[in-house]
TORMAR-938589 format. One record per residue: residue number from 0; residue in one letter; x, y negated, z negated of N, C-alpha, C, CB in turn. Coordinates in steps of 0.2 Angstrom, whole numbers. Last residue first. Glycine has a CB too. Layout:
% TORMAR-938589
<node nr="NUM" rest="A" n_xx="X" n_yy="Y" n_zz="Z" ca_xx="X" ca_yy="Y" ca_zz="Z" c_xx="X" c_yy="Y" c_zz="Z" cb_xx="X" cb_yy="Y" cb_zz="Z"/>
...
END
This chain:
% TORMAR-938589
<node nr="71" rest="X" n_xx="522" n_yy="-488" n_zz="-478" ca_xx="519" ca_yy="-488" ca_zz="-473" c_xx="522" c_yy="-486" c_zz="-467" cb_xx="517" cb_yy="-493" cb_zz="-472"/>
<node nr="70" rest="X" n_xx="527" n_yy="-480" n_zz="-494" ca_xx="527" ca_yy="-482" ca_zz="-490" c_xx="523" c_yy="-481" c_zz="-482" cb_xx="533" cb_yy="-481" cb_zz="-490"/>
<node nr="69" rest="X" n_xx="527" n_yy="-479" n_zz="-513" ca_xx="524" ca_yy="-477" ca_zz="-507" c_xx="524" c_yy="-483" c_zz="-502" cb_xx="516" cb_yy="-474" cb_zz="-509"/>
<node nr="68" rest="X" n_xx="536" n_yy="-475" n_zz="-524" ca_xx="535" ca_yy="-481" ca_zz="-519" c_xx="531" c_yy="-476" c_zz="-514" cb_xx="543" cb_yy="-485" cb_zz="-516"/>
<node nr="67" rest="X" n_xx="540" n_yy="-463" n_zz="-532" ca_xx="533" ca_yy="-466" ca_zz="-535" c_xx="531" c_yy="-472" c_zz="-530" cb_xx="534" cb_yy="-468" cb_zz="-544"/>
<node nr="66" rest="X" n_xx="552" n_yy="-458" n_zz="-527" ca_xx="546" ca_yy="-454" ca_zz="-526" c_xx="540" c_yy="-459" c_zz="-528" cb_xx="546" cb_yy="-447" cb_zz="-529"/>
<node nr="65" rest="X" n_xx="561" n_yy="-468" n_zz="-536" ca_xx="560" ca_yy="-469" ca_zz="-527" c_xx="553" c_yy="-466" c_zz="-525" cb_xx="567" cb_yy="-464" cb_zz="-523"/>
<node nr="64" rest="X" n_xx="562" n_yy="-463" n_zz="-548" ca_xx="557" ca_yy="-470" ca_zz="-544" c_xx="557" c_yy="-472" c_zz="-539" cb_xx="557" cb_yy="-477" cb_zz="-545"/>
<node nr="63" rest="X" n_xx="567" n_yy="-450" n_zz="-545" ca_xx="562" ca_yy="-450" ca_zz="-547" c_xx="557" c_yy="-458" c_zz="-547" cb_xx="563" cb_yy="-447" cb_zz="-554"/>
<node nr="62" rest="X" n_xx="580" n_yy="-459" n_zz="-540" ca_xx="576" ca_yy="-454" ca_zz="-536" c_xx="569" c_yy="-451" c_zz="-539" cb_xx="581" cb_yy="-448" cb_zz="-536"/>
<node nr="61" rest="X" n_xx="583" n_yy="-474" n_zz="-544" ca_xx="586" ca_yy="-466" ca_zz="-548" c_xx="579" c_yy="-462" c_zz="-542" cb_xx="585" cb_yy="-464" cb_zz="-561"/>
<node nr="60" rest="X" n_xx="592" n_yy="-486" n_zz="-535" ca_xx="584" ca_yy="-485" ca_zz="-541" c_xx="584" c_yy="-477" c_zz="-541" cb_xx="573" cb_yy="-488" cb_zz="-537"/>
<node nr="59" rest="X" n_xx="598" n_yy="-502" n_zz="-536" ca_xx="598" ca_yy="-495" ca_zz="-535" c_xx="593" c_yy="-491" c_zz="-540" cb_xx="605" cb_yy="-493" cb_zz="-535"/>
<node nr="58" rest="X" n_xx="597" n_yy="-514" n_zz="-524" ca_xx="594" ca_yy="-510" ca_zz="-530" c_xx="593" c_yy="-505" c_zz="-528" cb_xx="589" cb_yy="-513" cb_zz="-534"/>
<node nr="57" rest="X" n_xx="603" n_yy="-528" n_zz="-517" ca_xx="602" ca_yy="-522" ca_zz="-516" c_xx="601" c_yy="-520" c_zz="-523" cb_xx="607" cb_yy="-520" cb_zz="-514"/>
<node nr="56" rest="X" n_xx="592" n_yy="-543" n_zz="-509" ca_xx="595" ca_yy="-539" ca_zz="-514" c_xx="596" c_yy="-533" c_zz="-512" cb_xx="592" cb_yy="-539" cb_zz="-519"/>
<node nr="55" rest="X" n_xx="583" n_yy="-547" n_zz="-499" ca_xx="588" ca_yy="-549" ca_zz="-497" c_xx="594" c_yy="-547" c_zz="-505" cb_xx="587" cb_yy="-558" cb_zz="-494"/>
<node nr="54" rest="X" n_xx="572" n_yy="-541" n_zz="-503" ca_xx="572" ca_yy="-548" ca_zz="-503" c_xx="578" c_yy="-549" c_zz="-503" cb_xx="569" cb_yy="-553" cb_zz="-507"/>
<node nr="53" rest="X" n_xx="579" n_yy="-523" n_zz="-504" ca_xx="574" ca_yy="-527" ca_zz="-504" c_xx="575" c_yy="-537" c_zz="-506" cb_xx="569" cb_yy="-522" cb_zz="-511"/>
<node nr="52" rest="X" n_xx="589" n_yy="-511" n_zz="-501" ca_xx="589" ca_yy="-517" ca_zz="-500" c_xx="582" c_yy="-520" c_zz="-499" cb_xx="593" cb_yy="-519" cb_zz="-495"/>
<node nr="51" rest="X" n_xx="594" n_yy="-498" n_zz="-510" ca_xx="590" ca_yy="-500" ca_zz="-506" c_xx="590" c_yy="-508" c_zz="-507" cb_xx="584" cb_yy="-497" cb_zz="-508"/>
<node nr="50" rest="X" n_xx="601" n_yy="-484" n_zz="-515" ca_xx="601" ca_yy="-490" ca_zz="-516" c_xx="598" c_yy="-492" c_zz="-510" cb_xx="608" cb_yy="-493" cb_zz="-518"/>
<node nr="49" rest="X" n_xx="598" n_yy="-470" n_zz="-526" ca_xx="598" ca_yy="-472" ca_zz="-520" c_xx="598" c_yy="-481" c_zz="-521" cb_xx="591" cb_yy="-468" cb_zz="-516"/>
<node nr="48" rest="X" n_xx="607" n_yy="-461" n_zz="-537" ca_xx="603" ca_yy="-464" ca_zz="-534" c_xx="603" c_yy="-466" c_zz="-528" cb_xx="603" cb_yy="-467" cb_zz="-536"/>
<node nr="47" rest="X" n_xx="605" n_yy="-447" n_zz="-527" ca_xx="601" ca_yy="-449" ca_zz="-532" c_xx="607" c_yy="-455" c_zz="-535" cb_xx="599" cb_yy="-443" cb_zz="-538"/>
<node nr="46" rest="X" n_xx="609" n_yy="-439" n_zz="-518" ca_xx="602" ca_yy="-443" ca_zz="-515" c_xx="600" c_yy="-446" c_zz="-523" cb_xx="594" cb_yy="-437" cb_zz="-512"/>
<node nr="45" rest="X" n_xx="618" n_yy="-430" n_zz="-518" ca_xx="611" ca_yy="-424" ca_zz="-519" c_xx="607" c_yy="-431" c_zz="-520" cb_xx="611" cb_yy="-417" cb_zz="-528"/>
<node nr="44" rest="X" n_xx="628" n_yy="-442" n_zz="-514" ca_xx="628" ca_yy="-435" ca_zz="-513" c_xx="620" c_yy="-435" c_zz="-518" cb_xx="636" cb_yy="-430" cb_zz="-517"/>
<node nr="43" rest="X" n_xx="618" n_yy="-458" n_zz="-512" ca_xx="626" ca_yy="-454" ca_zz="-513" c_xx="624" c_yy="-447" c_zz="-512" cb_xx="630" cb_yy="-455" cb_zz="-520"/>
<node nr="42" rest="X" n_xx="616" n_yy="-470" n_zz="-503" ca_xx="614" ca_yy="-465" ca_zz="-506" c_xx="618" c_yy="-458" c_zz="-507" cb_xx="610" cb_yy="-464" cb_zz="-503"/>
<node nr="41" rest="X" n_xx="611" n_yy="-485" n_zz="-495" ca_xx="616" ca_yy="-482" ca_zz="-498" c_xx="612" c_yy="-473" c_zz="-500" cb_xx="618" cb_yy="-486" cb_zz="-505"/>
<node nr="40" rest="X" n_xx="598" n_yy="-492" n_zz="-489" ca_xx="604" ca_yy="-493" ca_zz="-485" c_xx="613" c_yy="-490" c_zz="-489" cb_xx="604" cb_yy="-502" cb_zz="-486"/>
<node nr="39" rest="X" n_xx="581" n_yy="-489" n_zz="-486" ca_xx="588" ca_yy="-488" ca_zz="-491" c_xx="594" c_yy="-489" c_zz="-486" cb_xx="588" cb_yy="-481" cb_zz="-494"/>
<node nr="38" rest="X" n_xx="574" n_yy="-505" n_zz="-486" ca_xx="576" ca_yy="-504" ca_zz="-482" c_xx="581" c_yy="-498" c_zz="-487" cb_xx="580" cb_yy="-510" cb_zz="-477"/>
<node nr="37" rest="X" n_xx="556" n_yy="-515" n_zz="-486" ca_xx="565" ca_yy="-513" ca_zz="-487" c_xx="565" c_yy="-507" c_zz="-484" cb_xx="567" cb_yy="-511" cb_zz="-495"/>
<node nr="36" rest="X" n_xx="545" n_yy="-527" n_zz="-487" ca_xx="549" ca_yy="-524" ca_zz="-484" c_xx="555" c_yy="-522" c_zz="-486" cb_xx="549" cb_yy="-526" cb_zz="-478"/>
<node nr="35" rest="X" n_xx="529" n_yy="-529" n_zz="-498" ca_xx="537" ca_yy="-531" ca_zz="-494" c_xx="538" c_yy="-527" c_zz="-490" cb_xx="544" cb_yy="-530" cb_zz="-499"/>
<node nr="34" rest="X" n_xx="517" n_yy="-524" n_zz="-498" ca_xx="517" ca_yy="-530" ca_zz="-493" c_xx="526" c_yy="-530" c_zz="-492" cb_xx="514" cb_yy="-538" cb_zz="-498"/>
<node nr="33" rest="X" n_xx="519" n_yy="-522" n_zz="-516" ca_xx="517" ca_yy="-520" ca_zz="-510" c_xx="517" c_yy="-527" c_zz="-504" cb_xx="509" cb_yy="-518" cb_zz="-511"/>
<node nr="32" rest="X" n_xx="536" n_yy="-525" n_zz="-522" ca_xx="528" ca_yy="-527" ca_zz="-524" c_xx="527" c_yy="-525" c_zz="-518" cb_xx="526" cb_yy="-536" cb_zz="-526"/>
<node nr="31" rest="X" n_xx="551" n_yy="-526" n_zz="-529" ca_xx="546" ca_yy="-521" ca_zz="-525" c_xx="540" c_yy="-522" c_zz="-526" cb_xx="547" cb_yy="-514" cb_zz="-526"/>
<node nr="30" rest="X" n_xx="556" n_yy="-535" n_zz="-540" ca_xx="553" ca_yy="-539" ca_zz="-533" c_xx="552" c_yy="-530" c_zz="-528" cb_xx="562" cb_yy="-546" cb_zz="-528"/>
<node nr="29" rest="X" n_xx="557" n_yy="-531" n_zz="-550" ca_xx="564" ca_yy="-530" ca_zz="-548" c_xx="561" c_yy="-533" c_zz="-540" cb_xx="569" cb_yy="-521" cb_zz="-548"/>
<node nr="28" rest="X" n_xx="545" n_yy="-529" n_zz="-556" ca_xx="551" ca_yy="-536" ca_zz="-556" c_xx="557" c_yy="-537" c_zz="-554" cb_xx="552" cb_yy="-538" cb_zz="-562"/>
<node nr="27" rest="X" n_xx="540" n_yy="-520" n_zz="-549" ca_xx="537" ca_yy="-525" ca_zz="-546" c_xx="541" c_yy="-529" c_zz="-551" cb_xx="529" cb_yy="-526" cb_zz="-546"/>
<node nr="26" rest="X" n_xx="547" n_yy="-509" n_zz="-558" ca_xx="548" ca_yy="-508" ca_zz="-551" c_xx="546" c_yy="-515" c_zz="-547" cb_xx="543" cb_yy="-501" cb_zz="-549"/>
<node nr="25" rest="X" n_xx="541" n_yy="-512" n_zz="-569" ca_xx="549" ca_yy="-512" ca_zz="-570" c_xx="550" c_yy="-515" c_zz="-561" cb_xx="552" cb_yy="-503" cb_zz="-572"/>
<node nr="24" rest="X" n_xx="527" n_yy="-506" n_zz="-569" ca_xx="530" ca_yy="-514" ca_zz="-568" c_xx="537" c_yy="-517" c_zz="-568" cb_xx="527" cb_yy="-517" cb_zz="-572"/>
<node nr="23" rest="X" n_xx="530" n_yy="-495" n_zz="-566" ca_xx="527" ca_yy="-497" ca_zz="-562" c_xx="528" c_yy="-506" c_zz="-561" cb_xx="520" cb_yy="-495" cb_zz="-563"/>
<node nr="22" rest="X" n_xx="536" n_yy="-492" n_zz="-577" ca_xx="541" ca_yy="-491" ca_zz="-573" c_xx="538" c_yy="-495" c_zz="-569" cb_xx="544" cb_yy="-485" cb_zz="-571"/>
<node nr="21" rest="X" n_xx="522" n_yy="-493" n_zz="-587" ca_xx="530" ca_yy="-497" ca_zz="-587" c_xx="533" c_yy="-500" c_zz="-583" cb_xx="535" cb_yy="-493" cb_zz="-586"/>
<node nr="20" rest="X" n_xx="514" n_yy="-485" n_zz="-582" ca_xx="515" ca_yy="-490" ca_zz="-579" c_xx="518" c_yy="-495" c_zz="-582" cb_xx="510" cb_yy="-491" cb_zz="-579"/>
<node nr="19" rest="X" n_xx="520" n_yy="-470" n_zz="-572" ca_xx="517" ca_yy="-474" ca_zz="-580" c_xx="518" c_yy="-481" c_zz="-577" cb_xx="523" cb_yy="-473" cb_zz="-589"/>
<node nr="18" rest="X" n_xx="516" n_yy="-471" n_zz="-552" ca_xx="518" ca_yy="-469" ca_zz="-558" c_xx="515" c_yy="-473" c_zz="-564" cb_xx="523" cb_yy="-469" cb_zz="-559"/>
<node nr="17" rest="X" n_xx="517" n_yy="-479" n_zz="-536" ca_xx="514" ca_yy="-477" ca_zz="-543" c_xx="516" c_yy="-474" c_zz="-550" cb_xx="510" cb_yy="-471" cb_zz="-541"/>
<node nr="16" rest="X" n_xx="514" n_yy="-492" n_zz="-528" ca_xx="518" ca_yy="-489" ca_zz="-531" c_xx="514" c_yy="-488" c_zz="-537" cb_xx="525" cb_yy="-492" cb_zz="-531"/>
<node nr="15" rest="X" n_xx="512" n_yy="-497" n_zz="-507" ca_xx="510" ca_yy="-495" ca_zz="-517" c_xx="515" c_yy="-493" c_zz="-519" cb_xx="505" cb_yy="-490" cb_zz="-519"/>
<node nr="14" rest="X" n_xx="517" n_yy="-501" n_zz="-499" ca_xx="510" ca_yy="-499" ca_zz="-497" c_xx="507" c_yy="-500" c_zz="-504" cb_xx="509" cb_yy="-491" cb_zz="-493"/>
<node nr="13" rest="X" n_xx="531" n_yy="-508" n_zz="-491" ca_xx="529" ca_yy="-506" ca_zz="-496" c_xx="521" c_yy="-504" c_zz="-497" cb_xx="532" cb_yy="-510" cb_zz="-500"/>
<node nr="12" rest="X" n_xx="538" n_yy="-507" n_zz="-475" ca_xx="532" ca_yy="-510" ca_zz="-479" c_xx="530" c_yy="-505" c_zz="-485" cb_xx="524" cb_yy="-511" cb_zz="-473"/>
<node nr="11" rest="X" n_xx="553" n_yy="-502" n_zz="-470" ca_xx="548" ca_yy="-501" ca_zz="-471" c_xx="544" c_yy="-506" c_zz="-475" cb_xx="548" cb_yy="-497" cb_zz="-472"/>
<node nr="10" rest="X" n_xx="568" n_yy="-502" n_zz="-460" ca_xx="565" ca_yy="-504" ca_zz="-463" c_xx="557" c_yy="-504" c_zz="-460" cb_xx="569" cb_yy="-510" cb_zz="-464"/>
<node nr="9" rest="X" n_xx="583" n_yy="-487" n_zz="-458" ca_xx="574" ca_yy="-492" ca_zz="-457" c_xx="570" c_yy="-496" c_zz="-461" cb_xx="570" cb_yy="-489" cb_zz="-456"/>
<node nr="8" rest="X" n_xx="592" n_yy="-485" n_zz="-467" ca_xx="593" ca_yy="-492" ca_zz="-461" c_xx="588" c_yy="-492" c_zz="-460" cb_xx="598" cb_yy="-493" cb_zz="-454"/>
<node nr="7" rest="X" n_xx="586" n_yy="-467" n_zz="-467" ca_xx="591" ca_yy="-474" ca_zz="-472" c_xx="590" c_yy="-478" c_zz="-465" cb_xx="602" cb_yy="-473" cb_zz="-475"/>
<node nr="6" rest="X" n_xx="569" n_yy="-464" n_zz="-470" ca_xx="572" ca_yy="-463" ca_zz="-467" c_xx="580" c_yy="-470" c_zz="-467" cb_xx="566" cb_yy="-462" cb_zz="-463"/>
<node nr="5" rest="X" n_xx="560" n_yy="-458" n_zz="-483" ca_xx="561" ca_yy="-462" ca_zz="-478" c_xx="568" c_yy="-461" c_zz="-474" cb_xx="559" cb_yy="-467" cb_zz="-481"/>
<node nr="4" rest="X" n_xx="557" n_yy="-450" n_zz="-496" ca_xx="555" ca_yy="-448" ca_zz="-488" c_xx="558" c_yy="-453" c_zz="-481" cb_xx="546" cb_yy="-447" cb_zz="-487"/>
<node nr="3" rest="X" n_xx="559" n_yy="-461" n_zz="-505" ca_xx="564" ca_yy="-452" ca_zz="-505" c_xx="562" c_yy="-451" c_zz="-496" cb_xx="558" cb_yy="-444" cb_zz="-512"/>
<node nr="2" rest="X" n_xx="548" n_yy="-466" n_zz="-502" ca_xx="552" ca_yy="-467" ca_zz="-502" c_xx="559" c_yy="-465" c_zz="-502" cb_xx="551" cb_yy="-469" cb_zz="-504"/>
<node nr="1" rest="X" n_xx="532" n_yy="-456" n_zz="-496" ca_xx="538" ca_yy="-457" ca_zz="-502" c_xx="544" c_yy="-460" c_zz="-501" cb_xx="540" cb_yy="-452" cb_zz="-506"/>
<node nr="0" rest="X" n_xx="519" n_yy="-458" n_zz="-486" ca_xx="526" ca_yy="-456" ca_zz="-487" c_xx="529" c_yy="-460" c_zz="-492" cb_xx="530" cb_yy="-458" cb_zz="-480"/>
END
């Protein structure tokens, strides 16, 4: 399951994350690294962006890097 797929105020284990590998590492210095846990806790009309709480931060991450987190 894709982050996009998840479900708001539950919190999940990060499994992976895919895409170029850029964004992939964009994505692991904003502290999304497998193993974590987050949570989306915003999200505005048509879902884009979405803002998610990860290590006690919030970040908001545009809907095409949401789909590349893959969740447990």
């Amino acid at each position: 399951m894709s982050l996009v797929d998840a479900i708001h105020n539950k919190w999940y284990r990060v499994e992976g994350i895919e895409g170029p590998e850029d964004q992939r590492q964009r994505l692991l210095d904003l502290g999304i690294t497998p193993g974590e846990q987050l949570s989306i806790v915003q999200s505005v009309p048509f879902g884009d962006p979405l803002v998610v709480m990860v290590r006690g931060m919030r970040v908001a991450l545009r809907r095409r890097e949401a789909a590349w987190i893959r969740l447990q």
